[in-house]
N, C-alpha and C positions, 0 to 999 in steps of 0.2 A: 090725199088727192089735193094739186092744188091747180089753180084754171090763173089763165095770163089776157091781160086787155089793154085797156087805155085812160089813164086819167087826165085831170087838165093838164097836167103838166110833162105829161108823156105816158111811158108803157108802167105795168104793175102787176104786181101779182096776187092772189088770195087764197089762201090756205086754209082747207076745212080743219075742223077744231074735233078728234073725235075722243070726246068723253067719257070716262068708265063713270057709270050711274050707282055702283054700289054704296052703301052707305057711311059714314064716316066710323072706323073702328075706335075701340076703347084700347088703353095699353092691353097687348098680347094676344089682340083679337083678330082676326082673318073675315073680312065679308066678301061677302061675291054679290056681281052684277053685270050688265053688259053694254058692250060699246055701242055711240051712235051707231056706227056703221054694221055691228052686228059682233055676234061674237062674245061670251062671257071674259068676265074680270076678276079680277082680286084686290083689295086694298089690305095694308097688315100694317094696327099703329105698333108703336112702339115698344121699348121694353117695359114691361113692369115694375117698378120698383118699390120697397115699402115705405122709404125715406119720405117725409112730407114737413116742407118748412114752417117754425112758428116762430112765433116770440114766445109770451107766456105760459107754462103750462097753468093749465084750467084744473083744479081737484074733480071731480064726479065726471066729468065732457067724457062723453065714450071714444073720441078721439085722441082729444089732447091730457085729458086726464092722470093717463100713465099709472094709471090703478092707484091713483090717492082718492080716498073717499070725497062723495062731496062735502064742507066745509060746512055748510049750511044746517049742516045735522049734527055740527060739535059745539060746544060750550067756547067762550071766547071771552078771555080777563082783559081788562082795562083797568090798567092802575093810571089815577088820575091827579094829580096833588094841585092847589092852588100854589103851593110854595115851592119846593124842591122835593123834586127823588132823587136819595142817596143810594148805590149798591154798595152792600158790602161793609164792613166794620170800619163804621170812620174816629172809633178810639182808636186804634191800631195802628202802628207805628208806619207803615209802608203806605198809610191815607196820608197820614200826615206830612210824611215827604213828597210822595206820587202826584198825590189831588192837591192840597189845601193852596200850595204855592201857584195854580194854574189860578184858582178862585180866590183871588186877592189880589186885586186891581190896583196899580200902584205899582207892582213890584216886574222882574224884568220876566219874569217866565207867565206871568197870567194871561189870560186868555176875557177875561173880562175887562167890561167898560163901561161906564155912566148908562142910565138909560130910563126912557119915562116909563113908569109905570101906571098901573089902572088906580084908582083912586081907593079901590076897596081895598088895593093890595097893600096902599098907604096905611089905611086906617085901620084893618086888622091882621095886617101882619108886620107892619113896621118898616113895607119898606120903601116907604116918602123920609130918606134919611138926609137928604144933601140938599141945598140950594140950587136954583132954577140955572145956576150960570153953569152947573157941567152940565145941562141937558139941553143946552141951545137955548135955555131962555125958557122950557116947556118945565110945569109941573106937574104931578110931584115926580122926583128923579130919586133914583136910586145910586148910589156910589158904586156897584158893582163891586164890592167888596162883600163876602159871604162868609171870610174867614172874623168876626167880629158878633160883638153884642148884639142881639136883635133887639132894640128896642122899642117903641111906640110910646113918642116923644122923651123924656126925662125916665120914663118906667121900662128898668132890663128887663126882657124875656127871662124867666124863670124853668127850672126843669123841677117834676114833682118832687127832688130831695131841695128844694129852692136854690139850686146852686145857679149861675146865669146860664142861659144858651144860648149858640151862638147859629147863625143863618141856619147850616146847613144841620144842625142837631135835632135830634125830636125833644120831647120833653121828657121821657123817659129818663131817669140818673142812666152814670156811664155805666156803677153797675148792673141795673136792671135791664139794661140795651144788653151788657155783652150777655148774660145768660141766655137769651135770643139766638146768638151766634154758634150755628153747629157745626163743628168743626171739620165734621163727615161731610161736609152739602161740600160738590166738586168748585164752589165756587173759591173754598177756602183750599183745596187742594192744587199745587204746582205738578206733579208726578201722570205729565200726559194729560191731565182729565180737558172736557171741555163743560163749563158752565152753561146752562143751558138758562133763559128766560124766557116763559111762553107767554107771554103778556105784549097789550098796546100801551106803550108810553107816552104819558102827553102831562107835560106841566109848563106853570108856566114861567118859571125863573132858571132854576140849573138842574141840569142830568148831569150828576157826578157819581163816583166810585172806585174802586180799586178792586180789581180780580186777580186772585191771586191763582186761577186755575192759567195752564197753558195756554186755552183760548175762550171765550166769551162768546155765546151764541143769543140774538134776541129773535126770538120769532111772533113775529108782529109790525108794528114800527113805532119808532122814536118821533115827537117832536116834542121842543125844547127852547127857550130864550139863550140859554148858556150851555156847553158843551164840555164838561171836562172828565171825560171815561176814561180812565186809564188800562192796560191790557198788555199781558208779557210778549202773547207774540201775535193772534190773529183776534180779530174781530169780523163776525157773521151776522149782518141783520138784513132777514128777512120778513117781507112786505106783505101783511093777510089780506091776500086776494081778499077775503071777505069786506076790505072797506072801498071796495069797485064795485058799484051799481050791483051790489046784490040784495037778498032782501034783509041782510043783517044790517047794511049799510044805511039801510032805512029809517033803523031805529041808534045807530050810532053818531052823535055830537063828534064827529072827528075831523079830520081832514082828510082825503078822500084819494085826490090826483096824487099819483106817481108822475116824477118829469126826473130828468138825467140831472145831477147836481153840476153845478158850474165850479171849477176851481177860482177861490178866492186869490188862497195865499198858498204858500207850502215854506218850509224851512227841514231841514236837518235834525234828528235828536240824535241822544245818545242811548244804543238799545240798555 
């Protein structure tokens, strides 16, 4: 119904407004109600769907979940080194081409460069090795060179058979390291396998290694001063929800924020 008059500034019109009063439906639902004017109604939302958008999946969320247990009820390794973690057999001939040339500052494939380090990492583990002027003037600095003597000052690093060692070595002789080395663990196998690490990683000078499986999984995550993982064809590291405001997160010394990485640099290799 609509009724016609007169405003200031001539004739007009006004139309009744008549509204169905049923209630607002949920997807796939039907309500009834009736008009001003008289009369039942029907409203009908939408379709149903089961799709519902996320980012993250949550472990234990009864929605987001996706039937992975909650996390908080599993055991969770931290491998933590003041100096360096090494993967993988670094006597072996495929570190020593793959990795050693990335960590050795100087040369045209490294990946490393000067850098100040903490004062205790000067005095007990040797590496305040260089003058103040490759580090801007700051001490103590490290040469970023990790293929080389560890020393602490004039006295080499020593390995238990006393032979010297060098940055990225343990002290273990090279023979008592490789009996360590099982040949079965996929990390040493090429034939498809994929190496698996369930561990958080966090040191503070280089995360290096050589895998010689077809791909390299970390589940947890990395951080690191120096970067040189090497890997035949994929690398997978995944991020343990548990170090996001849960209650494991509480009692771990970690780093915590996830943020999208920025592209620095990129270049070309050769597969």
């Amino acid at each position: 119904m609509s009724t016609t008059g007169t405003d200031n500034c001539g004739s007009c019109t006004l139309t009744f407004n008549n509204v169905c009063d049923a209630p607002t439906p949920s997807c796939g639902q039907t309500t009834t109600g009736n008009w001003t004017c008289g009369g039942t109604c029907t409203r009908t939302g939408s379709e149903c769907t089961s799709w519902v958008p996320y980012g993250y999946a949550y472990p234990g969320d009864p929605t987001y979940g996706f039937g992975f247990p909650d996390p908080d009820t599993k055991d969770m390794l931290g491998l933590v080194a003041k100096g360096n973690i090494i993967i993988g057999d670094y006597t072996s001939t495929a570190f020593r081409n793959q990795v050693l040339p990335l960590l050795s500052s100087g040369t045209a494939s490294a990946v490393t460069q000067a850098y100040v380090v903490d004062q205790t990492d000067a005095d007990l583990l040797g590496y305040g090795n260089t003058d103040a002027s490759s580090c801007n003037g700051e001490t103590p600095c490290f040469d970023g060179n990790y293929d080389q003597v560890d020393k602490q000052g004039l006295v080499p690093g020593e390995k238990m058979d006393h032979s010297e060692r060098k940055f990225y070595e343990s002290t273990l002789s090279d023979s008592d390291f490789k009996k360590l080395i099982d040949a079965s663990d996929d990390l040493n196998n090429k034939n498809g396998s994929t190496a698996v690490i369930d561990a958080v990683l966090f040191t503070n000078h280089a995360l290096a290694g050589w895998g010689n499986s077809d791909s390299l999984r970390i589940d947890g995550s990395m951080v690191s001063r120096d970067d040189a993982i090497r890997f035949r064809r994929r690398l997978n590291i995944y991020h343990d929800i548990r170090l996001l405001g849960s209650e494991t997160a509480q009692q771990v010394v970690l780093p915590f924020t996830v943020k999208r990485p920025t592209l620095v640099t990129w270049r070309e290799v050769p597969r």
